[in-house]
ZAMARGU-4260 file (C-alpha; in steps of 0.2 Angstrom, whole numbers, plus 5000, padded with zeros to 4 digits):
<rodrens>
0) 5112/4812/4598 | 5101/4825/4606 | 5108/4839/4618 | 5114/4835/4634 | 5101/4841/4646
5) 5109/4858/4654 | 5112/4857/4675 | 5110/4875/4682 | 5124/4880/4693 | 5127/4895/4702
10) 5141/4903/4709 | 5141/4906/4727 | 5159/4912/4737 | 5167/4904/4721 | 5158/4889/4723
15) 5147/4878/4712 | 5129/4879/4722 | 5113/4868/4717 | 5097/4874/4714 | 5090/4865/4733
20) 5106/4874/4741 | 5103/4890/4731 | 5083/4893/4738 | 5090/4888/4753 | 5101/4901/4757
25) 5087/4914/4750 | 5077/4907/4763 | 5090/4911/4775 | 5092/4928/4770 | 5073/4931/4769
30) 5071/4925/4788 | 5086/4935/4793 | 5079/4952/4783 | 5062/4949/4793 | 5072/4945/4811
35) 5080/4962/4808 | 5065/4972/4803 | 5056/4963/4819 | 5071/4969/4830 | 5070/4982/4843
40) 5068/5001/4840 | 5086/5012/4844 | 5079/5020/4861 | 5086/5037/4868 | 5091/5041/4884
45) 5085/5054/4895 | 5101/5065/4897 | 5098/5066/4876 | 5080/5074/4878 | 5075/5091/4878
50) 5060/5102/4883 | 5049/5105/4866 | 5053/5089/4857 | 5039/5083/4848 | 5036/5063/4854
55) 5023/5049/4847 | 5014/5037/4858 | 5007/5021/4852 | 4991/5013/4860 | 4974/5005/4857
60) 4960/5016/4858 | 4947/5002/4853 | 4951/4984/4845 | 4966/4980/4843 | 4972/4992/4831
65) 4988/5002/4836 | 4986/5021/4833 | 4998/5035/4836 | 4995/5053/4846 | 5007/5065/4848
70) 5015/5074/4863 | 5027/5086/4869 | 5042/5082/4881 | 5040/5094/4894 | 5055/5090/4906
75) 5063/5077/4918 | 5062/5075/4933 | 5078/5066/4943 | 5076/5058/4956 | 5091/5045/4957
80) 5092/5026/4957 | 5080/5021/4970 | 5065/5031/4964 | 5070/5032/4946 | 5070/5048/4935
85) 5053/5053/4928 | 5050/5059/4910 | 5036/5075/4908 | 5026/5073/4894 | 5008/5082/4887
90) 4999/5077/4876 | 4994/5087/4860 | 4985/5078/4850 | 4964/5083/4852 | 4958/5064/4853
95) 4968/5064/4870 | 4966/5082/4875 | 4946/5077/4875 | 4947/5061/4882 | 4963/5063/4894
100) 4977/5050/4898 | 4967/5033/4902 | 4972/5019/4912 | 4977/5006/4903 | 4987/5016/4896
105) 5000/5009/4906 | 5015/5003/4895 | 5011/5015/4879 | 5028/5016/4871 | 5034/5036/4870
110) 5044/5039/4854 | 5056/5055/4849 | 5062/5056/4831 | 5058/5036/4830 | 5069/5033/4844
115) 5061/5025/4858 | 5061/5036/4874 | 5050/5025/4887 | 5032/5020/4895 | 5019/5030/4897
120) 5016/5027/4916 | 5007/5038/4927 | 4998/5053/4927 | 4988/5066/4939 | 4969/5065/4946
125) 4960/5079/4941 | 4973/5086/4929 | 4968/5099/4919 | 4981/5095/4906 | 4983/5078/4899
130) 5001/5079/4908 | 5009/5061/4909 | 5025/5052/4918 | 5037/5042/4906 | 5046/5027/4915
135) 5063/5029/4903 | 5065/5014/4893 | 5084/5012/4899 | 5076/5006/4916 | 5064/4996/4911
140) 5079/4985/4900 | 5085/4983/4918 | 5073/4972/4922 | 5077/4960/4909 | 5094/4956/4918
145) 5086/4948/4931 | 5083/4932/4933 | 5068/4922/4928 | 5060/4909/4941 | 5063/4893/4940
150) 5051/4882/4931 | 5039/4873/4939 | 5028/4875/4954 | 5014/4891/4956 | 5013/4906/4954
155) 5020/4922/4963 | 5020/4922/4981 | 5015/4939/4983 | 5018/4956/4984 | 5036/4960/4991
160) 5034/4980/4993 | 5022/4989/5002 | 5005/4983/5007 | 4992/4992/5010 | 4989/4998/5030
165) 4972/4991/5034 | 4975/4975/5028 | 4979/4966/5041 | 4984/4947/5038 | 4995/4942/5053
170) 4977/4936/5062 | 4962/4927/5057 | 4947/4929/5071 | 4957/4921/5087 | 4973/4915/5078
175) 4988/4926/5074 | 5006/4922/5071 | 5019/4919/5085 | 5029/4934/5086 | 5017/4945/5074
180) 5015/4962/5080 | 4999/4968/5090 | 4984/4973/5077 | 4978/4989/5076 | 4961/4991/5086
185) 4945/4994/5078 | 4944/5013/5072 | 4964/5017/5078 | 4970/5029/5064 | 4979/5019/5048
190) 4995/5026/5041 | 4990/5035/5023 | 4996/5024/5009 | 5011/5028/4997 | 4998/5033/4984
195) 4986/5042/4992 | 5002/5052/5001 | 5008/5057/4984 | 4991/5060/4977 | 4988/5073/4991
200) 5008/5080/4987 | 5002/5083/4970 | 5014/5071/4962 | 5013/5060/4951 | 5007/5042/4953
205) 5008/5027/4944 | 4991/5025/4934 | 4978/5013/4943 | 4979/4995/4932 | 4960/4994/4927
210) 4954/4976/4930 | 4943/4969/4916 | 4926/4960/4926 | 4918/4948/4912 | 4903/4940/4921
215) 4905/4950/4938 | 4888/4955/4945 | 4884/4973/4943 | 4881/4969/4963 | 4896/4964/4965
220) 4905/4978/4957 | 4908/4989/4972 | 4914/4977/4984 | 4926/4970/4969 | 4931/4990/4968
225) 4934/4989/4987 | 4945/4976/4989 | 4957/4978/4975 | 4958/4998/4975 | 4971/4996/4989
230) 4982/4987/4978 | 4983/5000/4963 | 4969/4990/4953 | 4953/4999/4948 | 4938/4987/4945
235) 4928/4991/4928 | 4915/4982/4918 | 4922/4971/4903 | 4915/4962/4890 | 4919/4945/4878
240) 4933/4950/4866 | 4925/4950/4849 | 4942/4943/4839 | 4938/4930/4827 | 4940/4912/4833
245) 4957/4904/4833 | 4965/4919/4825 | 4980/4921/4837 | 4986/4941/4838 | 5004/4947/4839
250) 5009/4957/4854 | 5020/4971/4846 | 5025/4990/4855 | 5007/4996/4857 | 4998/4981/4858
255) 4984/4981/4872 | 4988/4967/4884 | 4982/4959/4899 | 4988/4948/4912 | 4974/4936/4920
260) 4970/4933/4938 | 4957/4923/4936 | 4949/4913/4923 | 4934/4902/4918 | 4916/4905/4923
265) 4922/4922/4928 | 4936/4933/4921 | 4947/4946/4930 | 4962/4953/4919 | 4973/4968/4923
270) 4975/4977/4906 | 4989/4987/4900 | 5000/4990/4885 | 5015/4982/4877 | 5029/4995/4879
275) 5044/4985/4868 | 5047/4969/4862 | 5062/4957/4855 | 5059/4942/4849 | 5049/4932/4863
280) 5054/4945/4877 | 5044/4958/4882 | 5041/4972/4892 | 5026/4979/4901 | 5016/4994/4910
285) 5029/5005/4914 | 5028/5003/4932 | 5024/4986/4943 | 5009/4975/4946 | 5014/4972/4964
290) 5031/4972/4964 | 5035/4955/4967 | 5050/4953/4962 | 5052/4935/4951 | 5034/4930/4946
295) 5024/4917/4934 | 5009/4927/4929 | 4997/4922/4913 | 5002/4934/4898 | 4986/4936/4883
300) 4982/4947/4872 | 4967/4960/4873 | 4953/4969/4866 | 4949/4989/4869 | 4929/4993/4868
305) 4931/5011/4872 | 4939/5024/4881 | 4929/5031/4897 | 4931/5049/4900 | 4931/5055/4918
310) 4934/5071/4926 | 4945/5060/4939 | 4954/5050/4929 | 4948/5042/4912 | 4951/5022/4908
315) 4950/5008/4896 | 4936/4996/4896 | 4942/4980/4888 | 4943/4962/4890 | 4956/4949/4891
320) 4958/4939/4874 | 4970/4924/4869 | 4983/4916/4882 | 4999/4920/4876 | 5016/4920/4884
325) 5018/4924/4904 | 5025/4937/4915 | 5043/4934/4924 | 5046/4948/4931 | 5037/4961/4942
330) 5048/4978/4944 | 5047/4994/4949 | 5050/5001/4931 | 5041/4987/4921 | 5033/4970/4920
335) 5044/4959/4911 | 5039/4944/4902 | 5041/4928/4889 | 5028/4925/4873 | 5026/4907/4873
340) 5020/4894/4887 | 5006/4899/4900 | 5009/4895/4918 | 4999/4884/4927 | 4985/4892/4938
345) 4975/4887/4956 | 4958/4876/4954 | 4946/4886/4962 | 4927/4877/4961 | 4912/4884/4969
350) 4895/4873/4972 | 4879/4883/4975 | 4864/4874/4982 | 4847/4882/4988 | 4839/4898/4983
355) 4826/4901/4967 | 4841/4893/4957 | 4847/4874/4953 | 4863/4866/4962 | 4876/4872/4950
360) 4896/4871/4951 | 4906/4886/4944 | 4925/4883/4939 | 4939/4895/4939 | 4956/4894/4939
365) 4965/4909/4950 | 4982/4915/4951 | 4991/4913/4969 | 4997/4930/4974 | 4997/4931/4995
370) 4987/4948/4992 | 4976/4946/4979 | 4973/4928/4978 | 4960/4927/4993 | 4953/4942/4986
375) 4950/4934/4968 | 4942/4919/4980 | 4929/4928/4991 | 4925/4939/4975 | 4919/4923/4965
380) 4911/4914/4980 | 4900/4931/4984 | 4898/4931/4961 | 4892/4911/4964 | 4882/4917/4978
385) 4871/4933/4968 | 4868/4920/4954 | 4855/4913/4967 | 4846/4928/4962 | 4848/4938/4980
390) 4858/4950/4987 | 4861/4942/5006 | 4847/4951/5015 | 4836/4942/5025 | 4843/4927/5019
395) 4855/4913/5028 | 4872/4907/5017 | 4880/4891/5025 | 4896/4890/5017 | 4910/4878/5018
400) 4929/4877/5012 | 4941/4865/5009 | 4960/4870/5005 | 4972/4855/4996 | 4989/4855/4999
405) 5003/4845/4995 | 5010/4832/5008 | 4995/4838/5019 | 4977/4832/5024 | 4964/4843/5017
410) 4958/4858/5028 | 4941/4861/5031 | 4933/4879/5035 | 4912/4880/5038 | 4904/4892/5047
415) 4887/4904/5041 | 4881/4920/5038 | 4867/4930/5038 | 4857/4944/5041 | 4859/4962/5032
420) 4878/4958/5030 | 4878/4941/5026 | 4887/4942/5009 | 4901/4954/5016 | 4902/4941/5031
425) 4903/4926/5019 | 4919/4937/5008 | 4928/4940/5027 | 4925/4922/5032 | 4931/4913/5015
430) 4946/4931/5012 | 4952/4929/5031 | 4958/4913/5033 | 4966/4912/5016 | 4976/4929/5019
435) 4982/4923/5036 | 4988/4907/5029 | 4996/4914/5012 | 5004/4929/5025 | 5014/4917/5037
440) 5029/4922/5042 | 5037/4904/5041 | 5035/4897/5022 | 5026/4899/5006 | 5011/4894/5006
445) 5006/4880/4988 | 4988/4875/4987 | 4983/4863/4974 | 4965/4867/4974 | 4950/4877/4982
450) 4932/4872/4983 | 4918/4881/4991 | 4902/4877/4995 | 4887/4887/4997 | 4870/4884/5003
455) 4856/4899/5002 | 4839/4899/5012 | 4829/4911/5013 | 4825/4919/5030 | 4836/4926/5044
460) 4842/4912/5054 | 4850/4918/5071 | 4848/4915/5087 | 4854/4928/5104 | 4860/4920/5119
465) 4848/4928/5133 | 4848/4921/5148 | 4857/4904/5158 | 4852/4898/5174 | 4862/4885/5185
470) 4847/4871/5189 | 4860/4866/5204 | 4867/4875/5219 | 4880/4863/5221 | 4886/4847/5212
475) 4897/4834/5219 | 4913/4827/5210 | 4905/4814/5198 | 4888/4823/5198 | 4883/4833/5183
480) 4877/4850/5183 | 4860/4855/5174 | 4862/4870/5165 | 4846/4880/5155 | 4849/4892/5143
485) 4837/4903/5135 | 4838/4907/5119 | 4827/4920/5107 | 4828/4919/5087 | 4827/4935/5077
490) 4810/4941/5075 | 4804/4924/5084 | 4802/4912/5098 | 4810/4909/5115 | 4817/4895/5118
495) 4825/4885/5131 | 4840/4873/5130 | 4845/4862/5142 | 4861/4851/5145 | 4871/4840/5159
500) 4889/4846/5161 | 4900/4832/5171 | 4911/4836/5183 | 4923/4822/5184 | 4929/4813/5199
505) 4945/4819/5203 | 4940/4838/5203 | 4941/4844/5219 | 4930/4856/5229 | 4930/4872/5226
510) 4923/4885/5215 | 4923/4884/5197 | 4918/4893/5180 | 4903/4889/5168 | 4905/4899/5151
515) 4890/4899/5139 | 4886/4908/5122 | 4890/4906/5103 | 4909/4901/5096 | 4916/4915/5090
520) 4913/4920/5107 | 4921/4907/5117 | 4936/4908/5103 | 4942/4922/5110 | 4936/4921/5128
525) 4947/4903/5127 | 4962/4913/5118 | 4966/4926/5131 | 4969/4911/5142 | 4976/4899/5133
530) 4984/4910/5122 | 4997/4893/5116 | 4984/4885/5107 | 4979/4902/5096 | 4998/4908/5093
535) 5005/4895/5079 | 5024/4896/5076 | 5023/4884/5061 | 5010/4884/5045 | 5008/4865/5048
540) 5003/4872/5067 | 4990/4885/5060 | 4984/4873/5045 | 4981/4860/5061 | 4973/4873/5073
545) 4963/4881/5061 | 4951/4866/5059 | 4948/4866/5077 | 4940/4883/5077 | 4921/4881/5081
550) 4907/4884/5070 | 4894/4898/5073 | 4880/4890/5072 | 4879/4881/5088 | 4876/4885/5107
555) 4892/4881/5118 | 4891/4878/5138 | 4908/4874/5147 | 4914/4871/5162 | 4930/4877/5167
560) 4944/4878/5179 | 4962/4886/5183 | 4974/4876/5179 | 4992/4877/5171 | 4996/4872/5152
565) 5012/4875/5142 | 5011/4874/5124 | 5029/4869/5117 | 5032/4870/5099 | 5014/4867/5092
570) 5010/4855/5106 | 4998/4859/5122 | 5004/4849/5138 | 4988/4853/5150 | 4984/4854/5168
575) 5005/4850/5173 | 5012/4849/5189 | 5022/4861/5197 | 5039/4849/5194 | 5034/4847/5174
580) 5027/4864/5171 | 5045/4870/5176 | 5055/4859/5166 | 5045/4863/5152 | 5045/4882/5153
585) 5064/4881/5156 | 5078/4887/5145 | 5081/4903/5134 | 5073/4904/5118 | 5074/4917/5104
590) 5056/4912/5097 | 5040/4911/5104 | 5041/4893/5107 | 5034/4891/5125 | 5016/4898/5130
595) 5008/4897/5147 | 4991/4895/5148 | 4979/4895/5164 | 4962/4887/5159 | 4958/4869/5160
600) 4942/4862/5152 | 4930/4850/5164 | 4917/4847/5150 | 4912/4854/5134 | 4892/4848/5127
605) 4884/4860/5114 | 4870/4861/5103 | 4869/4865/5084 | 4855/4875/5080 | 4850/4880/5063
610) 4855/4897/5062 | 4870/4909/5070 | 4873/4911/5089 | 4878/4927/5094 | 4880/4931/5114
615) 4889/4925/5131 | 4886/4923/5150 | 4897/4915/5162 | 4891/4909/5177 | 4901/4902/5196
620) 4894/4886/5201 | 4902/4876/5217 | 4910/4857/5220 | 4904/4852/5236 | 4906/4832/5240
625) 4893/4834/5253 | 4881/4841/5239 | 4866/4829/5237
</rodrens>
């Protein structure tokens, strides 16, 4: 008889162990070997630092490749629990002495003696030094602790701290919000922003977040810089990320990293720098986006091209690259976030029609922030709108808008632009309505979707209101009245326009009001007297009354008289009797529920011309039963 074939035991804990259990539990050991090597750095506090220590920071300077530079600790500076205490910090290392402290730079993990100190943060505008703020890592841990949002639904709803002064989103032309305070008029002095207060106190400020534009229009650049520089972001150029396709990169401390506000045919990503990670948490920045409190913002990695040096402050130029995890949590000491599942984002799709150009649509998807995301909107409607090969002078843009909401009818905006500030006209009309809706004080605003349309001819089509003449002396109750009005395009012809206005039967005599002239026009002239129907207490009410605003592309003639209207809780109750109109204005209320109003419209004909209508004239015209 042979040998008995041998059976290979092992001895585990006094155990017998077979071979399948044996590699198991090497495998076990591996994984937790490679779970403690990937575990977070011991961090220092600031009371354990000292002026002179020698620090390391880890960045991207092009690529993705993290490299080192070294710095001194310089001091702290403590300034309690509110503000947070600040670490001092300067560069030594000659690649950053030359260049100076970048943004994008936000987020760069500090370390002293391999212990991990903070986030490089913020820094000084026309330093000489490359001096630089560390947010200490013990309160950016903080924000771990806080809770994430629930799953579900969209992104944030806005920014929760400071906005900027001149932004003002509690109107839209006519409209504003029952109860909102008065806006500033035209040219009154704004309130200097935090920053710019600090930044004339020579403190330090958080570093500007630069915003990566892939497919922007260079012509487009400077109002792109204009409308996000109030919210701490500096539009730059970007580029496409040159990473080799389907590889999928690892966000570690040091990591360049961006967090997308708008995606597809266009691409606008804040980019920063990975500041600690453990496991799938990780933390960001150094200092907040917005500070929105709980958030759910696209996390992906990115790619460095270079470093720009400027005398003012010097920045990254990269791009956004692979989606990779999202932002939870937007802080006054970091951005906190989760490696793993991408939030869902807005449908934003923009038609464009006309010009030397073929009909084409453009798809995006945009983040929801109440500050930025009818910014992100206007910016890729005036992009769409330059593809047509023109810049918006002497040229006409028809656009049109229609917002999606859950539970609600679609809202449609139109209107049209033109002239030497067509295309900042078509980024107020498409921005306004959007920020007045997202900034109600009465609930969040959800849209599903946005589509724009835009429609480019060339030419200035606009039209002046210049004269209107009563064809009538008197008219009887039941008569019409024959009104003319002259009109003269720009650069063309005169022309006249004329319309019957009715009176109806039961007016009686007297002397009334006829109002003529474009709608923007008779908007307001309408709202100082019927202020109920332009002061919404609801965002169903505004979503309703919006629509009902008119078009500026037609010739308005009214007739009017003084009469009472109460508007109650979104509904208007004109032309009331004594009795009524005091039952209905009775009774305290702590909101602005109740309105008077003191305009009754007779008849309302208009004319739609093919360009804008600019101009007003009103006109007294008599009820006489005896008139012929």
């Amino acid at each position: 008889m042979g040998a008995r074939p041998r059976v290979m035991r092992l001895c585990y804990s006094g155990e017998p162990m077979t071979l399948r259990v044996w590699i198991a539990s090497i495998a076990s050991l591996l994984l937790a070997a490679v779970t403690a090597a990937s575990a977070p750095v011991p961090t220092m506090s600031v009371d354990q630092l000292q002026a002179g220590q020698k620090a390391i920071v880890r960045t991207v300077f092009s690529g993705q490749k993290v490299e080192e530079f070294e710095a001194e600790i310089v001091g702290v500076l403590k300034s309690g629990e509110v503000s947070g205490d600040l670490i001092l910090a300067k560069a030594t290392s000659e690649r950053v002495v030359r260049t100076g402290i970048a943004q994008g730079m936000s987020g760069s993990p500090v370390y002293v003696d391999g212990k991990l100190v903070g986030a490089l943060s913020s820094g000084w505008n026309f330093s000489r030094d490359p001096l630089f703020g560390v947010t200490p890592i013990g309160e950016m841990l903080q924000v771990l602790r806080l809770p994430r949002p629930p799953d579900g639904g969209a992104g944030t709803a806005g920014p929760s701290g400071l906005e900027p002064p001149a932004a003002s989103t509690s109107s839209y032309r006519s409209l504003s919000w029952s109860g909102a305070s008065p806006i500033a008029a035209p040219g009154a002095l704004a309130t200097p922003s935090p920053k710019a207060a600090e930044a004339a106190l020579g403190a330090p400020v958080a570093l500007p977040i630069p915003v990566s534009c892939v497919g922007l229009d260079p012509a487009a650049m400077p109002l792109a810089q204009r409308l996000l520089a109030p919210l701490g972001l500096a539009a730059v150029p970007g580029g496409k990320t040159g990473m080799a396709s389907g590889a999928r990169p690892v966000l570690e401390p040091g990591s360049a990293v961006a967090v997308d506000l708008l995606r597809g045919d266009m691409q606008l990503s804040a980019i920063g720098t990975v500041t600690w990670r453990d496991g799938d948490q990780i933390l960001i920045f150094g200092h907040p986006l917005f500070q929105s409190g709980a958030v759910k913002l696209p996390l992906s990695s990115a790619e460095i091209t270079t470093i720009v040096s400027s005398e003012l402050i010097s920045f990254k130029l990269g791009s956004s690259g692979t989606p990779l995890g999202t932002a939870t949590q937007d802080r006054r000491a970091a951005v906190a976030g989760k490696v793993g599942a991408t939030p869902r984002l807005m449908p934003l799709r923009v038609r464009l029609e006309g010009g030397a150009v073929p009909p084409h649509t453009y798809r995006f998807q945009s983040i929801e922030d109440r500050a930025l995301a009818p910014q992100i909107v206007a910016i890729a409607s005036l992009n769409s709108f330059l593809e047509s090969g023109g810049t918006g002078s002497n040229q006409t843009v028809r656009w049109g808008m229609t917002l999606h909401r859950h539970g609600a009818a679609a809202l449609s905006l139109s209107d049209v632009a033109t002239g030497a500030s067509a295309s900042s006209d078509l980024v107020s009309g498409i921005a306004q309505p959007l920020s007045f809706l997202y900034n109600n004080p009465f609930s969040t605003l959800t849209l599903d979707s946005v589509s724009v349309r835009l429609s480019v001819e060339p030419g200035q089509d606009s039209w002046t209101l210049r004269g209107v003449q009563l064809m009538d002396a008197a008219v009887r109750p039941g008569g019409t009245l024959r009104v003319r009005c002259e009109i003269e395009r720009w650069r063309g012809e005169r022309r006249t326009v004329d319309l019957g206005m009715h009176v109806p039967e039961e007016v009686p005599e007297g002397r009334y009001l006829v109002w003529a002239g474009g709608g923007n026009e008779l908007d307001r002239f309408e709202a100082s007297r019927l202020p109920g129907r332009f002061r919404p207490a609801s965002l169903e009410e505004a979503w309703r009354r919006i629509q009902t605003l008119r078009p500026a592309d037609q010739l308005y003639v009214t007739l009017l008289a003084r009469a009472p209207e109460v508007t109650r809780r979104g509904r208007d109750y004109p032309e009331l009797p004594t009795s009524a109109l005091a039952l209905l204005s009775s009774g305290l209320s702590a909101e602005d529920a109740v309105r008077r109003g003191s305009q009754a419209v007779l008849d309302e004909q208009q004319k739609k011309l093919d360009g804008q209508v600019s101009g007003e004239v009103q006109l007294e015209f008599t009820v006489d039963p005896q008139a012929p």
